[in-house]
C-alpha positions in Angstrom: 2.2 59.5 -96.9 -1.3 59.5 -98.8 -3.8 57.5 -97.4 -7.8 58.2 -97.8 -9.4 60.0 -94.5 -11.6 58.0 -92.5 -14.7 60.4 -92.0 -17.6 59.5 -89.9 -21.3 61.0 -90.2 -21.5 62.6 -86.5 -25.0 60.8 -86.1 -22.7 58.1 -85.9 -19.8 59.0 -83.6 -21.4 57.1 -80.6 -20.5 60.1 -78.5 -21.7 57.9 -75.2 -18.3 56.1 -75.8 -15.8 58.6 -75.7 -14.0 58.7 -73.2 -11.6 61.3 -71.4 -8.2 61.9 -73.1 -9.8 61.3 -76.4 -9.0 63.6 -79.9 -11.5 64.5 -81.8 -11.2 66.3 -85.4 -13.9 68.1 -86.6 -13.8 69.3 -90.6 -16.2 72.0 -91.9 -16.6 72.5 -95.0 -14.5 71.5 -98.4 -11.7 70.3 -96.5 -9.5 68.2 -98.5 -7.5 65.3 -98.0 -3.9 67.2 -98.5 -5.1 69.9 -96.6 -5.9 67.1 -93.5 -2.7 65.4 -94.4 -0.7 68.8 -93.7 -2.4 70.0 -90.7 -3.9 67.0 -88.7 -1.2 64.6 -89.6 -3.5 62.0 -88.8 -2.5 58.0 -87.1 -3.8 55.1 -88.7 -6.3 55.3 -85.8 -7.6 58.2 -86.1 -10.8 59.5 -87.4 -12.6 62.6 -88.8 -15.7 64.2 -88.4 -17.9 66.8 -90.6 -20.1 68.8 -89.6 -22.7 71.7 -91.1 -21.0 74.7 -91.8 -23.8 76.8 -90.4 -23.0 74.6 -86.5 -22.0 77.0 -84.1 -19.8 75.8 -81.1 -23.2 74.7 -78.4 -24.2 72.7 -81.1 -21.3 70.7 -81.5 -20.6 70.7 -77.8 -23.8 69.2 -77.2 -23.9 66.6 -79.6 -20.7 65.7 -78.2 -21.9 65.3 -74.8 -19.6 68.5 -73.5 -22.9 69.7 -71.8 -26.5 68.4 -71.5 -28.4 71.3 -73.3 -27.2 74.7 -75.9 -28.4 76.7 -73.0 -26.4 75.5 -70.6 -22.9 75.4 -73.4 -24.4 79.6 -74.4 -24.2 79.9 -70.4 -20.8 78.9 -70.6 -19.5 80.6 -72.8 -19.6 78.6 -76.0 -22.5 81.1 -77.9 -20.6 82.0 -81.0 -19.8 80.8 -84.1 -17.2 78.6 -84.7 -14.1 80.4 -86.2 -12.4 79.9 -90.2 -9.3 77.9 -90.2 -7.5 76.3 -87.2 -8.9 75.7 -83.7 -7.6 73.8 -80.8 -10.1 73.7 -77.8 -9.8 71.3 -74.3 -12.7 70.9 -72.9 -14.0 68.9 -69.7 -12.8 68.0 -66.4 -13.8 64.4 -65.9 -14.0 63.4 -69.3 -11.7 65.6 -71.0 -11.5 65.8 -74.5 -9.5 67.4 -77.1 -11.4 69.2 -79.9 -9.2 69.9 -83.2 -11.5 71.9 -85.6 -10.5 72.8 -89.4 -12.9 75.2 -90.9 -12.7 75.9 -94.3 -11.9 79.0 -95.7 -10.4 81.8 -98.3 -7.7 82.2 -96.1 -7.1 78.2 -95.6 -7.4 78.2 -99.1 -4.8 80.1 -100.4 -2.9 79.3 -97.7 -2.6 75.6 -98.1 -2.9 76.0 -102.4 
């Protein structure tokens, strides 16, 4: 099944709407449609979103809303870069959310060639 990716700039995610129990997929980097196709398996509903390479994990966690400031996602934990390949992440009590991150790589690469 081949069908193109819906991607979303993350300015426009409208992260004030999400809501717990929500999935979100995060591509970094040259990720390719085949290489989305193969690992996210995506739903008719189901959208993408890319962000900087150079975004560590408080970043994204505060643009999504996860916590209110970097300082307070560093304090918990989250002050590191966000790894190559594959990574699953729940996060939240109240509003939790899924976080499905492909990050482009050599390894991903030659993997999914």
């Amino acid at each position: 099944m081949s069908r193109i990716i819906d991607e979303i700039p993350l300015s426009e995610l409208g992260v004030d709407n999400l809501t717990g129990g929500m999935e979100i997929n995060v591509l970094i980097g040259e990720c390719h449609d085949s290489w989305v196709e193969f690992l996210f398996q995506p739903r008719e509903d189901e959208f993408f979103v890319r962000v900087p390479s150079t975004m560590p994990w408080a970043n994204l966690l505060v643009v999504l809303k996860c916590f209110p400031s970097v300082s307070q996602a560093r304090k918990n934990g989250w002050n590191r870069e966000i790894a190559e390949g594959w990574t699953e992440i729940t996060i939240g009590k109240a509003r939790r959310l899924w976080i499905y991150v492909l990050k482009e790589s050599q390894a991903v690469r030659e993997c999914l060639a």
